[in-house]
ModelCIF file with pLDDT and N, C-alpha, C, O atoms, coordinates in Angstrom:
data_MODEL
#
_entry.id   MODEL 
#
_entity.id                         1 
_entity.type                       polymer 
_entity.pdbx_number_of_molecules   1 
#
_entity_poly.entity_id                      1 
_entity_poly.type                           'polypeptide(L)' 
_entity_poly.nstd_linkage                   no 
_entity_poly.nstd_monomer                   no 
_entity_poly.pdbx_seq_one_letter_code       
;(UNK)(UNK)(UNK)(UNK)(UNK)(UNK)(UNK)(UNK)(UNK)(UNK)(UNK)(UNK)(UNK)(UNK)(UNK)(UNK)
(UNK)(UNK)(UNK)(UNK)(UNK)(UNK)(UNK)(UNK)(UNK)(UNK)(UNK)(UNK)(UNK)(UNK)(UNK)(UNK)
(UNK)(UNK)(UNK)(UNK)(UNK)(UNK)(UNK)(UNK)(UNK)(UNK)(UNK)(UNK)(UNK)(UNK)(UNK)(UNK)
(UNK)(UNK)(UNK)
;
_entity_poly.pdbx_seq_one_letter_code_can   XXXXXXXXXXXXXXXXXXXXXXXXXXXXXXXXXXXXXXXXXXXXXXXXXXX 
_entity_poly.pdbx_strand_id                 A 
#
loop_
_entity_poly_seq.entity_id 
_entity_poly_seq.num 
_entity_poly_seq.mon_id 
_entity_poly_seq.hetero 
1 1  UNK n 
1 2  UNK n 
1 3  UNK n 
1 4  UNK n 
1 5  UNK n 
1 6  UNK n 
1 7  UNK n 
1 8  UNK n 
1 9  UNK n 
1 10 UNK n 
1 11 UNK n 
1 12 UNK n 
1 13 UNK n 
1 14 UNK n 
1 15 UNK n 
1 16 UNK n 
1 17 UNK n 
1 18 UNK n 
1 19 UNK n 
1 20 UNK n 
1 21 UNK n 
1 22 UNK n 
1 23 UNK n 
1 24 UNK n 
1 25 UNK n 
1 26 UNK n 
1 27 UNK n 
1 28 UNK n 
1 29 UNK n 
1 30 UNK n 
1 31 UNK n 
1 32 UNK n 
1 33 UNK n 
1 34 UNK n 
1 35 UNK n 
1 36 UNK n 
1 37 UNK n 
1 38 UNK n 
1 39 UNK n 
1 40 UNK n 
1 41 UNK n 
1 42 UNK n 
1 43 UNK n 
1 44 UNK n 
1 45 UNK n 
1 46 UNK n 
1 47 UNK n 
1 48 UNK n 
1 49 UNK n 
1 50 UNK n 
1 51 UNK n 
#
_struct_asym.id          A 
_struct_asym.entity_id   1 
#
loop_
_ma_qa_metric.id 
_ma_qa_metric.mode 
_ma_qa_metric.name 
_ma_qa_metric.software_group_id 
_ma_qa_metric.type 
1 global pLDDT . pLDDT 
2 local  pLDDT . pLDDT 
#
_ma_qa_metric_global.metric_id      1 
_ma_qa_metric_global.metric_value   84.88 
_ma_qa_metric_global.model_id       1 
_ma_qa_metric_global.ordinal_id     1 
#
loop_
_ma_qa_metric_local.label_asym_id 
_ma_qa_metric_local.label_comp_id 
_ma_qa_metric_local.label_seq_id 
_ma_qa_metric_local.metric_id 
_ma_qa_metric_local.metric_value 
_ma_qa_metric_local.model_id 
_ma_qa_metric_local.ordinal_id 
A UNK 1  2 82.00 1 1  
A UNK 2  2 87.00 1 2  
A UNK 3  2 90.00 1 3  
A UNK 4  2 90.00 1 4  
A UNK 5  2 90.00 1 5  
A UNK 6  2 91.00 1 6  
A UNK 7  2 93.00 1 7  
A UNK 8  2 92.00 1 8  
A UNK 9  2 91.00 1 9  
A UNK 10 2 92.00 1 10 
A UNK 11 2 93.00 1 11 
A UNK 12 2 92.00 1 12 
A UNK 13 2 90.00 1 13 
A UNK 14 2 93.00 1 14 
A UNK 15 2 93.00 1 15 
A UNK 16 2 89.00 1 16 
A UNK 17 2 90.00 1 17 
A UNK 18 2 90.00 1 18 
A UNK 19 2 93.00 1 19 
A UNK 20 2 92.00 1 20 
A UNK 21 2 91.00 1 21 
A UNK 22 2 92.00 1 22 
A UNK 23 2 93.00 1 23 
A UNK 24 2 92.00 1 24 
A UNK 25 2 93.00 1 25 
A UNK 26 2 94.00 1 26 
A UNK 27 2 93.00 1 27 
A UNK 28 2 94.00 1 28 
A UNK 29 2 94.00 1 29 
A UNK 30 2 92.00 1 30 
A UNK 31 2 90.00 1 31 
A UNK 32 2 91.00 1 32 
A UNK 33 2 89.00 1 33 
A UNK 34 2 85.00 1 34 
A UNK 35 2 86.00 1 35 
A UNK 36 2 87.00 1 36 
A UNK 37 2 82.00 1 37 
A UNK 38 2 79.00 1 38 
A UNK 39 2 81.00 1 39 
A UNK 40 2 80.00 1 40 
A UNK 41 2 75.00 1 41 
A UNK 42 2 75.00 1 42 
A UNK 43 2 75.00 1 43 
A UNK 44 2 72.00 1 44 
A UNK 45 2 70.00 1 45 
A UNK 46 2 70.00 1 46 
A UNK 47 2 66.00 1 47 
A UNK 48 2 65.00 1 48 
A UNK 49 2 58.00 1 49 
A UNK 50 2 54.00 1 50 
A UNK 51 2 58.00 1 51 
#
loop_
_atom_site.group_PDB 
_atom_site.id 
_atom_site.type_symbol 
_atom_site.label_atom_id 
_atom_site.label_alt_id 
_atom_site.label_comp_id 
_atom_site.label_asym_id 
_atom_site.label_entity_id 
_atom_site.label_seq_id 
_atom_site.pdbx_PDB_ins_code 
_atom_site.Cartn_x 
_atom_site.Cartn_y 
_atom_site.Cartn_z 
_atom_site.occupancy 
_atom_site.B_iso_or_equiv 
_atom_site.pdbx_formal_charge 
_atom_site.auth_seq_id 
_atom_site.auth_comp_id 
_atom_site.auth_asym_id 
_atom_site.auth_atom_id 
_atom_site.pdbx_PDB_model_num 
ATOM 1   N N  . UNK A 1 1  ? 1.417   4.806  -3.022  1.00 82.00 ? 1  UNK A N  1 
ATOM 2   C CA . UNK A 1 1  ? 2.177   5.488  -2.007  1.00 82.00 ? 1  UNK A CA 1 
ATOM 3   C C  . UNK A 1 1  ? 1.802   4.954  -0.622  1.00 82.00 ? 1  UNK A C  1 
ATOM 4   O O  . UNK A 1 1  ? 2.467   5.255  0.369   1.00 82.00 ? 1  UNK A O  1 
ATOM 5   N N  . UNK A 1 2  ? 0.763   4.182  -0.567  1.00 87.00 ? 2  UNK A N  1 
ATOM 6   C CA . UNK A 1 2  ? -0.071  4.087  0.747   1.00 87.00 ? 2  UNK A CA 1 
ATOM 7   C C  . UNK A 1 2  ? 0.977   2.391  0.898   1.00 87.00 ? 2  UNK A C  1 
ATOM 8   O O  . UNK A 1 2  ? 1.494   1.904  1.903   1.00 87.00 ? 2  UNK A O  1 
ATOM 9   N N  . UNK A 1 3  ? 0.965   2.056  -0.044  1.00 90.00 ? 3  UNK A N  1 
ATOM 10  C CA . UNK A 1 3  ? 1.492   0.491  0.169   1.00 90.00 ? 3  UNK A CA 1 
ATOM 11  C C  . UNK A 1 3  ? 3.123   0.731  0.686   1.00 90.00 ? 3  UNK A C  1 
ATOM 12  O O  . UNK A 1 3  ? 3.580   0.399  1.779   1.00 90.00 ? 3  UNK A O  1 
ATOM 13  N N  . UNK A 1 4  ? 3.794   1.356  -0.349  1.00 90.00 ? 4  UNK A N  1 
ATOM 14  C CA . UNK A 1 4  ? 5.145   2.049  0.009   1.00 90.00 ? 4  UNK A CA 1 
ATOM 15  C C  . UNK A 1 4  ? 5.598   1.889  1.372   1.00 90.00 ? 4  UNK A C  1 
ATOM 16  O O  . UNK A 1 4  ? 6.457   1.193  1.913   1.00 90.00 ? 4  UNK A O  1 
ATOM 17  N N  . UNK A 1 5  ? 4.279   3.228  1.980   1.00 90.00 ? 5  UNK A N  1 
ATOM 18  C CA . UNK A 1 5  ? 4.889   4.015  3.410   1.00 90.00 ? 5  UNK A CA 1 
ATOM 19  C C  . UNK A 1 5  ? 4.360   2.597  4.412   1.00 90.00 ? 5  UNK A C  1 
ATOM 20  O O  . UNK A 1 5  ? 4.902   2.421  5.503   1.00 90.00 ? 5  UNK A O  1 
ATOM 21  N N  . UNK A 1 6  ? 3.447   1.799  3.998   1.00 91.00 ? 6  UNK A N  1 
ATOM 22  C CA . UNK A 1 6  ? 3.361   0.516  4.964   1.00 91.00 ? 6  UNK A CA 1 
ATOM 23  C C  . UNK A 1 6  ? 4.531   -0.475 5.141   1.00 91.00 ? 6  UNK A C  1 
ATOM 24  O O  . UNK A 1 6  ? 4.833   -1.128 6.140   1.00 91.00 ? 6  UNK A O  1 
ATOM 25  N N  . UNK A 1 7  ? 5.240   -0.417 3.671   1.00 93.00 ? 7  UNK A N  1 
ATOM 26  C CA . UNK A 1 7  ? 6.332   -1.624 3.438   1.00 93.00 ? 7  UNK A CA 1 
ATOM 27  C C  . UNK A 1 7  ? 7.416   -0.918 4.100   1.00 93.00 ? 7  UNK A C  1 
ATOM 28  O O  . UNK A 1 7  ? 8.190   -1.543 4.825   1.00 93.00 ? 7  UNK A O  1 
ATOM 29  N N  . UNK A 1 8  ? 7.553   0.498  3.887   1.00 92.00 ? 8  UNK A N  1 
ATOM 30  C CA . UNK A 1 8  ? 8.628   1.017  4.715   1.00 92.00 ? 8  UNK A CA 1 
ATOM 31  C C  . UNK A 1 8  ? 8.478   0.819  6.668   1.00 92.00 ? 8  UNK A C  1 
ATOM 32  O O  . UNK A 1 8  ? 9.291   0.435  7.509   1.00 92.00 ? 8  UNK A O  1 
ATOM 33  N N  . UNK A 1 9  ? 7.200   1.245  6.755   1.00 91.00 ? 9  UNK A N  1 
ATOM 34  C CA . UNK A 1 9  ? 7.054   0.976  8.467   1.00 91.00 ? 9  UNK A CA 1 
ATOM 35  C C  . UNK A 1 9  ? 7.463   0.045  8.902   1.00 91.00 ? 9  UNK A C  1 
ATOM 36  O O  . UNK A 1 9  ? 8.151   0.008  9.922   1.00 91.00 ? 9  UNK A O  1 
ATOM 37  N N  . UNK A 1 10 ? 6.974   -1.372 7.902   1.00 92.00 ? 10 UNK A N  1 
ATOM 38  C CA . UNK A 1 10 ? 7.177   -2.712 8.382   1.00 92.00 ? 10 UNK A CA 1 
ATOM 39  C C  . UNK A 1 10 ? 8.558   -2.585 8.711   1.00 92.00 ? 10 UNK A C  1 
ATOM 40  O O  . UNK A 1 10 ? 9.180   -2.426 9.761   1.00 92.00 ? 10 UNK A O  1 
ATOM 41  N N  . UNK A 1 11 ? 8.868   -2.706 7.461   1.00 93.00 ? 11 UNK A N  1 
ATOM 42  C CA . UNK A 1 11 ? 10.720  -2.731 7.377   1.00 93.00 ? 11 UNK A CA 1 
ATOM 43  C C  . UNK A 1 11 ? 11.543  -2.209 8.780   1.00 93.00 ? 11 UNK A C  1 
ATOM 44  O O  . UNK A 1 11 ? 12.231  -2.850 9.574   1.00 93.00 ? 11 UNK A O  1 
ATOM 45  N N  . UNK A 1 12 ? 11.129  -0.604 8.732   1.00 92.00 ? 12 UNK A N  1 
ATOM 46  C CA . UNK A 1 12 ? 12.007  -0.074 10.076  1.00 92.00 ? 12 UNK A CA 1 
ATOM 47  C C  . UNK A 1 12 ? 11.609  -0.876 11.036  1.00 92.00 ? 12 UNK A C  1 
ATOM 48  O O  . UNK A 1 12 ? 12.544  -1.291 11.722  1.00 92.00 ? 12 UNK A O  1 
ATOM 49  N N  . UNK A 1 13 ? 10.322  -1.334 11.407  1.00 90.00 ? 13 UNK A N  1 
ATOM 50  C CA . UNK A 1 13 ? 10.138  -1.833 12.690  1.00 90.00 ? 13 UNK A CA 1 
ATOM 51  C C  . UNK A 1 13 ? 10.866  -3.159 12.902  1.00 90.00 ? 13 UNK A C  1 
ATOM 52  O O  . UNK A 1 13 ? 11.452  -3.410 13.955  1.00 90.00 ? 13 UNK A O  1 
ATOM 53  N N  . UNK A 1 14 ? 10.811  -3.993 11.870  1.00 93.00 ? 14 UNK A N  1 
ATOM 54  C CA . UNK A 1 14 ? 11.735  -4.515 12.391  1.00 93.00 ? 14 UNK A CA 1 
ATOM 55  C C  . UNK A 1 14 ? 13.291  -4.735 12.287  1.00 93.00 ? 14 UNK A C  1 
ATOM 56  O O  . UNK A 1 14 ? 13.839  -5.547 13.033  1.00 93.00 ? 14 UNK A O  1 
ATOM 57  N N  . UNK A 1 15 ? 13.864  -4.149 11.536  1.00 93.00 ? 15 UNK A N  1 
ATOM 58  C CA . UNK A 1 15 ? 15.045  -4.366 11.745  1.00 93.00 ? 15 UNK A CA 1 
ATOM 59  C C  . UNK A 1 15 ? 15.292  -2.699 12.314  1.00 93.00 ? 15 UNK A C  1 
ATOM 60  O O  . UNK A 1 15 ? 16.441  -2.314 12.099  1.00 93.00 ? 15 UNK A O  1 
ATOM 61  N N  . UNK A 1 16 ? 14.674  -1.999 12.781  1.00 89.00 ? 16 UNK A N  1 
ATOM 62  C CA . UNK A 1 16 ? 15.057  -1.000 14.137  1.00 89.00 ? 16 UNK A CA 1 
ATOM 63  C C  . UNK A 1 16 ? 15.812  0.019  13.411  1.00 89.00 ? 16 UNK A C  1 
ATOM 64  O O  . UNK A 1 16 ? 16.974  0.156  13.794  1.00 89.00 ? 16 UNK A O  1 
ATOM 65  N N  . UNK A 1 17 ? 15.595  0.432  12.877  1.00 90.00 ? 17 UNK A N  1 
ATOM 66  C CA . UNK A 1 17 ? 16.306  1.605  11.405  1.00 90.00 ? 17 UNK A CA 1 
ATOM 67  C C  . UNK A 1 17 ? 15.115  2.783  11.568  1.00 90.00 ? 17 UNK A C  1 
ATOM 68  O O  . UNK A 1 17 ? 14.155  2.615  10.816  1.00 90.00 ? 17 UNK A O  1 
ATOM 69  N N  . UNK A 1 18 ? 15.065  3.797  12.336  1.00 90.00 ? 18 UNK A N  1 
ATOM 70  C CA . UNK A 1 18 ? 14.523  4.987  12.468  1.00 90.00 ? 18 UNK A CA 1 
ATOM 71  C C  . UNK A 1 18 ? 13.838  5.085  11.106  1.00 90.00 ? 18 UNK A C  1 
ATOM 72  O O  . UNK A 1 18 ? 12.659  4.825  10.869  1.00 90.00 ? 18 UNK A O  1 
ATOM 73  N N  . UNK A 1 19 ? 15.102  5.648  9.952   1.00 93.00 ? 19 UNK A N  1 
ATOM 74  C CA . UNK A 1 19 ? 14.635  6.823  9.067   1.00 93.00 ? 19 UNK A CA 1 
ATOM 75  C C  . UNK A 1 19 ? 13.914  6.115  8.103   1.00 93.00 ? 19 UNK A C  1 
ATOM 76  O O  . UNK A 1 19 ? 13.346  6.750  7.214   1.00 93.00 ? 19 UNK A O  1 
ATOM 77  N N  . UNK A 1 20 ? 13.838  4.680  8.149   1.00 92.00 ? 20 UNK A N  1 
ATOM 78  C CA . UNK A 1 20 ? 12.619  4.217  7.296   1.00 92.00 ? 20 UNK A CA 1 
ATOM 79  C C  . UNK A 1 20 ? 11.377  3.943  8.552   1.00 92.00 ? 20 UNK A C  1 
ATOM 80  O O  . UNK A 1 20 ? 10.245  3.892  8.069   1.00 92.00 ? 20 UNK A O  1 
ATOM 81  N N  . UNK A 1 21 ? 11.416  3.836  9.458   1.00 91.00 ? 21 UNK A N  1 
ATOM 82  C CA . UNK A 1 21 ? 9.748   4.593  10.026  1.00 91.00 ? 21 UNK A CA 1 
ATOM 83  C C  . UNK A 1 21 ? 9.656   5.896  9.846   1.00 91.00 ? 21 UNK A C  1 
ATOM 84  O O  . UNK A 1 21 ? 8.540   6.307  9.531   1.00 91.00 ? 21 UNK A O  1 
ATOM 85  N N  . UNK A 1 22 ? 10.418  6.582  9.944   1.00 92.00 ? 22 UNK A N  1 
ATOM 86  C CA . UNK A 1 22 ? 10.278  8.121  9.636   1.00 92.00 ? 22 UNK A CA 1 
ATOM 87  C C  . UNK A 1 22 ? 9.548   8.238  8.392   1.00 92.00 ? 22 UNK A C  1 
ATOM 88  O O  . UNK A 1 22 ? 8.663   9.091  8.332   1.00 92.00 ? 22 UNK A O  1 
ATOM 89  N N  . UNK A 1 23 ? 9.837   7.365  7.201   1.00 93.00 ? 23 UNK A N  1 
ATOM 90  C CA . UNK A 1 23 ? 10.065  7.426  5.822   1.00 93.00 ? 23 UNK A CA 1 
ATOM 91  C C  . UNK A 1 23 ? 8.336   7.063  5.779   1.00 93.00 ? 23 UNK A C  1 
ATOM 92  O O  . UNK A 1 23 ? 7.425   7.890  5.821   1.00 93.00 ? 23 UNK A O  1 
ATOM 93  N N  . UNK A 1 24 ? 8.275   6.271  5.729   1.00 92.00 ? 24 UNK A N  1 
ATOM 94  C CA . UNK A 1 24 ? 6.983   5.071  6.206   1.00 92.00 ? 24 UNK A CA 1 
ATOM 95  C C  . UNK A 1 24 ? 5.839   6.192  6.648   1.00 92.00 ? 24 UNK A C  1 
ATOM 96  O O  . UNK A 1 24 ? 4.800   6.433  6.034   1.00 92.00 ? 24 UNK A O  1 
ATOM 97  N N  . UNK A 1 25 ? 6.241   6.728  7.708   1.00 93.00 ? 25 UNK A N  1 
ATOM 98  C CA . UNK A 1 25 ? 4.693   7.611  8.061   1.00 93.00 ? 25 UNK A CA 1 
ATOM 99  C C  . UNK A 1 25 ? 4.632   9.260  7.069   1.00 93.00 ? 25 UNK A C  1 
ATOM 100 O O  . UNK A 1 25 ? 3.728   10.095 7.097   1.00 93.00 ? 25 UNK A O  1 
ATOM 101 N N  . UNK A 1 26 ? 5.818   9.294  6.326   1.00 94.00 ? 26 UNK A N  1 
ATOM 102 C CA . UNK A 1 26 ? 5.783   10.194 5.694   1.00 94.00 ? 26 UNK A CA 1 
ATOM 103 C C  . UNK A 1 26 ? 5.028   10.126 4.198   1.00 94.00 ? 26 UNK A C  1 
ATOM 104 O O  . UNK A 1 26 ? 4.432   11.048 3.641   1.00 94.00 ? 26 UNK A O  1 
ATOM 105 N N  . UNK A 1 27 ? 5.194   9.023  3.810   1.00 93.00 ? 27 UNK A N  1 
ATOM 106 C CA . UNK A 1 27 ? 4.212   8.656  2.644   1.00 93.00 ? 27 UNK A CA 1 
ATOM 107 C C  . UNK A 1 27 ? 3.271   7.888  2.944   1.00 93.00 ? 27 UNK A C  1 
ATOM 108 O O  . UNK A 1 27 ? 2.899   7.280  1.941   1.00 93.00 ? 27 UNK A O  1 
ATOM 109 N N  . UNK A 1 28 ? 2.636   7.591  3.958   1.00 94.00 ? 28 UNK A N  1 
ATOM 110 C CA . UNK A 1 28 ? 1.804   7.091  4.336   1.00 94.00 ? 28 UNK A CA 1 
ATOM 111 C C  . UNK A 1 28 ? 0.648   8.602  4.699   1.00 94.00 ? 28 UNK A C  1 
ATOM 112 O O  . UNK A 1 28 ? -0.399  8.843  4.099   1.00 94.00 ? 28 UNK A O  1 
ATOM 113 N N  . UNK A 1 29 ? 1.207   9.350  5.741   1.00 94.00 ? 29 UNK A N  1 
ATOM 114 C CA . UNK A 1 29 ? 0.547   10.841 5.173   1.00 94.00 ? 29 UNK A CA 1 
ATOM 115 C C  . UNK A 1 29 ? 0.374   11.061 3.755   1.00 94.00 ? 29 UNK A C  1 
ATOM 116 O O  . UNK A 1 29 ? -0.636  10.619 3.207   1.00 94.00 ? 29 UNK A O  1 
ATOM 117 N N  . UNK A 1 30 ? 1.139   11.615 3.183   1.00 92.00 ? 30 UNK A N  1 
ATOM 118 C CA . UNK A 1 30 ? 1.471   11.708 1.773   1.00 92.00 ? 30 UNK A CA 1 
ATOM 119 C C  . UNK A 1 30 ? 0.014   11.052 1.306   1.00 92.00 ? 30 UNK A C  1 
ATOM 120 O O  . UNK A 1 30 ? -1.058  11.653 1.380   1.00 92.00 ? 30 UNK A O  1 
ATOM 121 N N  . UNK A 1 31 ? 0.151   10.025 0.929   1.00 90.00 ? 31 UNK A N  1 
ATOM 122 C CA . UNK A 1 31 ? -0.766  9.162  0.134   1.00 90.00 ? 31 UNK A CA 1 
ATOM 123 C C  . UNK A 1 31 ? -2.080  8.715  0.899   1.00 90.00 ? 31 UNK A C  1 
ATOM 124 O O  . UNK A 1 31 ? -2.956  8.306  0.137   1.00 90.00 ? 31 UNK A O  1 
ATOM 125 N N  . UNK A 1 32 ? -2.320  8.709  1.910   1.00 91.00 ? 32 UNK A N  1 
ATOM 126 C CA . UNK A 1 32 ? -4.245  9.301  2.515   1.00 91.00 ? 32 UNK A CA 1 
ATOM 127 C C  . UNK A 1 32 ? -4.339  10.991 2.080   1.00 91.00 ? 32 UNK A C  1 
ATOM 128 O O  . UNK A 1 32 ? -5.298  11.233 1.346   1.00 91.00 ? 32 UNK A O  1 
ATOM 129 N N  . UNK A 1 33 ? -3.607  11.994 2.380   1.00 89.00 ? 33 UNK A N  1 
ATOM 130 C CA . UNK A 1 33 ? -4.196  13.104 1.318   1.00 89.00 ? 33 UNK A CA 1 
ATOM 131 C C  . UNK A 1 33 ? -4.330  13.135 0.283   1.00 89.00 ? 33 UNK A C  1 
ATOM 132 O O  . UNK A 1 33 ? -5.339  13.732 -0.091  1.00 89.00 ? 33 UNK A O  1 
ATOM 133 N N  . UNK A 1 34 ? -3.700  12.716 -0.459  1.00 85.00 ? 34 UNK A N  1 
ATOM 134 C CA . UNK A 1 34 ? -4.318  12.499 -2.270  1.00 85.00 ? 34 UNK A CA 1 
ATOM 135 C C  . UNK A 1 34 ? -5.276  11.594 -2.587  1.00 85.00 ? 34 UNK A C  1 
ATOM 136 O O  . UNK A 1 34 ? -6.066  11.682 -3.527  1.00 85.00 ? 34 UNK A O  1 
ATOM 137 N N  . UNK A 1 35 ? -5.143  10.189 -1.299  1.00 86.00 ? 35 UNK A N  1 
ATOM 138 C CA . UNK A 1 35 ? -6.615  9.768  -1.918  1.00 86.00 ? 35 UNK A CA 1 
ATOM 139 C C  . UNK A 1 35 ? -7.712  10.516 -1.728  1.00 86.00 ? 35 UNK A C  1 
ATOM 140 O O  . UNK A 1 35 ? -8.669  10.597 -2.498  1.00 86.00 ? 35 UNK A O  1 
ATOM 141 N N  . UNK A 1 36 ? -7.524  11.248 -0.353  1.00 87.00 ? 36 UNK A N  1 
ATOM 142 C CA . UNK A 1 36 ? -9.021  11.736 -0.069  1.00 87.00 ? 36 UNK A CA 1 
ATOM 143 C C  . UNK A 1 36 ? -8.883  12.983 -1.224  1.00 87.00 ? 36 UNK A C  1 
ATOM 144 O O  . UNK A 1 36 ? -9.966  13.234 -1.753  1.00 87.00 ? 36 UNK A O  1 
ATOM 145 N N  . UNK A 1 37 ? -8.231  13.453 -1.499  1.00 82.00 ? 37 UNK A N  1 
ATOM 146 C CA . UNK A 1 37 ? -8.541  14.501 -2.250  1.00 82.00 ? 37 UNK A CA 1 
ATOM 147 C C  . UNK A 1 37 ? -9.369  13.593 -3.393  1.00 82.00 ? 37 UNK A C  1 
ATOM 148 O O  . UNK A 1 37 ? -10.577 13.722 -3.592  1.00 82.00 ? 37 UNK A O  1 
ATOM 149 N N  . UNK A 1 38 ? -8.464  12.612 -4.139  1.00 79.00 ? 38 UNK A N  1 
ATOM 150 C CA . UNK A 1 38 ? -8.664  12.238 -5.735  1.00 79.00 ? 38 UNK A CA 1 
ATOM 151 C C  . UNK A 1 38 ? -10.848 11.619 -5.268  1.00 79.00 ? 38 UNK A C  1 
ATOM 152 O O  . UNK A 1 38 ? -11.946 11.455 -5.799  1.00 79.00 ? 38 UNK A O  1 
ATOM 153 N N  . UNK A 1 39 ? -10.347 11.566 -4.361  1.00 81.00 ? 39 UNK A N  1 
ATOM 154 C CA . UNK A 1 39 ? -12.034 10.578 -3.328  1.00 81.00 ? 39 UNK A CA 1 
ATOM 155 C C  . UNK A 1 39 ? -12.784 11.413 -3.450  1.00 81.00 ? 39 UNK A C  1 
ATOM 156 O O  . UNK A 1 39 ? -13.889 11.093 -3.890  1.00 81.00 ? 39 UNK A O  1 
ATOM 157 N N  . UNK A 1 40 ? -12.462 13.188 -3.038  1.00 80.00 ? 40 UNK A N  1 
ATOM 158 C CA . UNK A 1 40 ? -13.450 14.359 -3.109  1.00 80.00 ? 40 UNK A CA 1 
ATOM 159 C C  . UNK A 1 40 ? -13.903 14.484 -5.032  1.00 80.00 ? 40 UNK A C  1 
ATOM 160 O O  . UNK A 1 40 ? -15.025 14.549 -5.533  1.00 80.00 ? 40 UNK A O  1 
ATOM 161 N N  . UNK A 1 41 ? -12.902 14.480 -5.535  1.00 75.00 ? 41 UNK A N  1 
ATOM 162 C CA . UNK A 1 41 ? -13.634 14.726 -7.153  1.00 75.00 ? 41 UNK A CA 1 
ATOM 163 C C  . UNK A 1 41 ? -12.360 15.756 -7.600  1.00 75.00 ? 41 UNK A C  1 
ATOM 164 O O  . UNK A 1 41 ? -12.277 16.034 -8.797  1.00 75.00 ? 41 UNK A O  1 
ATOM 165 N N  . UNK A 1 42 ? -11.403 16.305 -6.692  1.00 75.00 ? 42 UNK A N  1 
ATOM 166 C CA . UNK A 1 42 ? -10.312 17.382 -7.071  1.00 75.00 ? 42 UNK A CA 1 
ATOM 167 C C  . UNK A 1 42 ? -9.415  16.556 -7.825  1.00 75.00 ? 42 UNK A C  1 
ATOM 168 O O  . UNK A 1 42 ? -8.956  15.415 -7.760  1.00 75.00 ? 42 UNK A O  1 
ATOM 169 N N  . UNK A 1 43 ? -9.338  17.562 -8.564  1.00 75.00 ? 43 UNK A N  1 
ATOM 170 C CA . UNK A 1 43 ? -8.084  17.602 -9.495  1.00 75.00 ? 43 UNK A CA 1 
ATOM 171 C C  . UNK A 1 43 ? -6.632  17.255 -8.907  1.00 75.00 ? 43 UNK A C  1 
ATOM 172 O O  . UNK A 1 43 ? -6.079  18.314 -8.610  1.00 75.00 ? 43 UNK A O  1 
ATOM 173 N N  . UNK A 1 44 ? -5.939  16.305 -8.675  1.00 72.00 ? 44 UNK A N  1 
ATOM 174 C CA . UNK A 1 44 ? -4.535  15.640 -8.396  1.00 72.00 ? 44 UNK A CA 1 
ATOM 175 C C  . UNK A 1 44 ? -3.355  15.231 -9.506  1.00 72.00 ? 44 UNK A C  1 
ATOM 176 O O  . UNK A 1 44 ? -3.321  14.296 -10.306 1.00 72.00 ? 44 UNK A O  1 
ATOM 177 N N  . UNK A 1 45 ? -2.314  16.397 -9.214  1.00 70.00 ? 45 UNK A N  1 
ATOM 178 C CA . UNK A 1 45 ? -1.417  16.125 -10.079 1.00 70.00 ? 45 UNK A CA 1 
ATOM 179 C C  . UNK A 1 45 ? -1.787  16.434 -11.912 1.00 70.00 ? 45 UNK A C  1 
ATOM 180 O O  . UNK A 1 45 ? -1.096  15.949 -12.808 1.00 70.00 ? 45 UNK A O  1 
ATOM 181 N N  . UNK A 1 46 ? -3.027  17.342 -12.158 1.00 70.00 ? 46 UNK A N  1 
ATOM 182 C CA . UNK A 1 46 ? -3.583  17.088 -13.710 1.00 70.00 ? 46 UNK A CA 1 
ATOM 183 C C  . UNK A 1 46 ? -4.278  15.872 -14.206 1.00 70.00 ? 46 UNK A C  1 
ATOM 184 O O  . UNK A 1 46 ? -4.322  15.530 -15.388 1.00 70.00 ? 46 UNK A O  1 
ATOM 185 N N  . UNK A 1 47 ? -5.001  15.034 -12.861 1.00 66.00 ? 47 UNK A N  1 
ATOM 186 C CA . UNK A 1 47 ? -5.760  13.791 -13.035 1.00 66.00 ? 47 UNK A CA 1 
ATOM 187 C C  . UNK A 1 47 ? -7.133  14.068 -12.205 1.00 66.00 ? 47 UNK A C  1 
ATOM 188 O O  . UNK A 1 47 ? -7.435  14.674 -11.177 1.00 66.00 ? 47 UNK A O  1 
ATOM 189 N N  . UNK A 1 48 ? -7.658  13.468 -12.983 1.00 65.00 ? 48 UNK A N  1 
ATOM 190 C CA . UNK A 1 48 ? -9.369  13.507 -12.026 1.00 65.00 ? 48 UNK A CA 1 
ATOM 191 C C  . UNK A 1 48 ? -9.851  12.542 -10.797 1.00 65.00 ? 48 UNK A C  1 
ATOM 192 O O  . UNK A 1 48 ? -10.832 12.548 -10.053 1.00 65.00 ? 48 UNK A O  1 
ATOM 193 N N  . UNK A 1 49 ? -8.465  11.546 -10.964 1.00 58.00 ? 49 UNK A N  1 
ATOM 194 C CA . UNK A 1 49 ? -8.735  10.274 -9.909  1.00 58.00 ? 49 UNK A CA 1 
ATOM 195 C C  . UNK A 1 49 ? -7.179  9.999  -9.762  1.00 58.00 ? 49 UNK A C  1 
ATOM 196 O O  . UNK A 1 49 ? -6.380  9.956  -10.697 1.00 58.00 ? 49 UNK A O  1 
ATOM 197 N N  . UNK A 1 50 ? -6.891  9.818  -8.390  1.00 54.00 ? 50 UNK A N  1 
ATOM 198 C CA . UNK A 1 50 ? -5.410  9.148  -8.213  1.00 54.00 ? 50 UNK A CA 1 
ATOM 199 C C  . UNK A 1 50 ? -5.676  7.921  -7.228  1.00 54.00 ? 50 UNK A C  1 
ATOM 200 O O  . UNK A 1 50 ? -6.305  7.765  -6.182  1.00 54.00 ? 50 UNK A O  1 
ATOM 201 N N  . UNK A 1 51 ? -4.690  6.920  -8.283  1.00 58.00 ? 51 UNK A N  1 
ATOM 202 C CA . UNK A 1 51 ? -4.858  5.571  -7.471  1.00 58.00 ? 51 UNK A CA 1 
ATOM 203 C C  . UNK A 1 51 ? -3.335  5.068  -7.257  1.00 58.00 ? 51 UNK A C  1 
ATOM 204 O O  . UNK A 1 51 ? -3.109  4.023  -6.648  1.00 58.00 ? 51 UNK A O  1 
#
């Protein structure tokens, strides 16, 4: 998810398309909370580690 919301940022930035930077920092949030969670030892999604 972390790679995703980067490929999306890239993307909007340059060809100037809002709702994929929008998109981009939204799974880019998204996916630093589940790592740090899966990072703490919590339970994610019914998994003990999310990668």
């Amino acid at each position: 998810m972390l790679v995703l919301g980067v490929i999306f940022l890239v993307i909007g930035l340059i060809t100037g398309i809002s709702v994929l930077w929008t998109i981009g920092i939204v799974l880019l949030a998204i996916g630093a909370v589940l790592w740090i969670l899966g990072a703490a030892g919590h339970a994610v999604g019914g998994r003990k580690h999310y990668w």
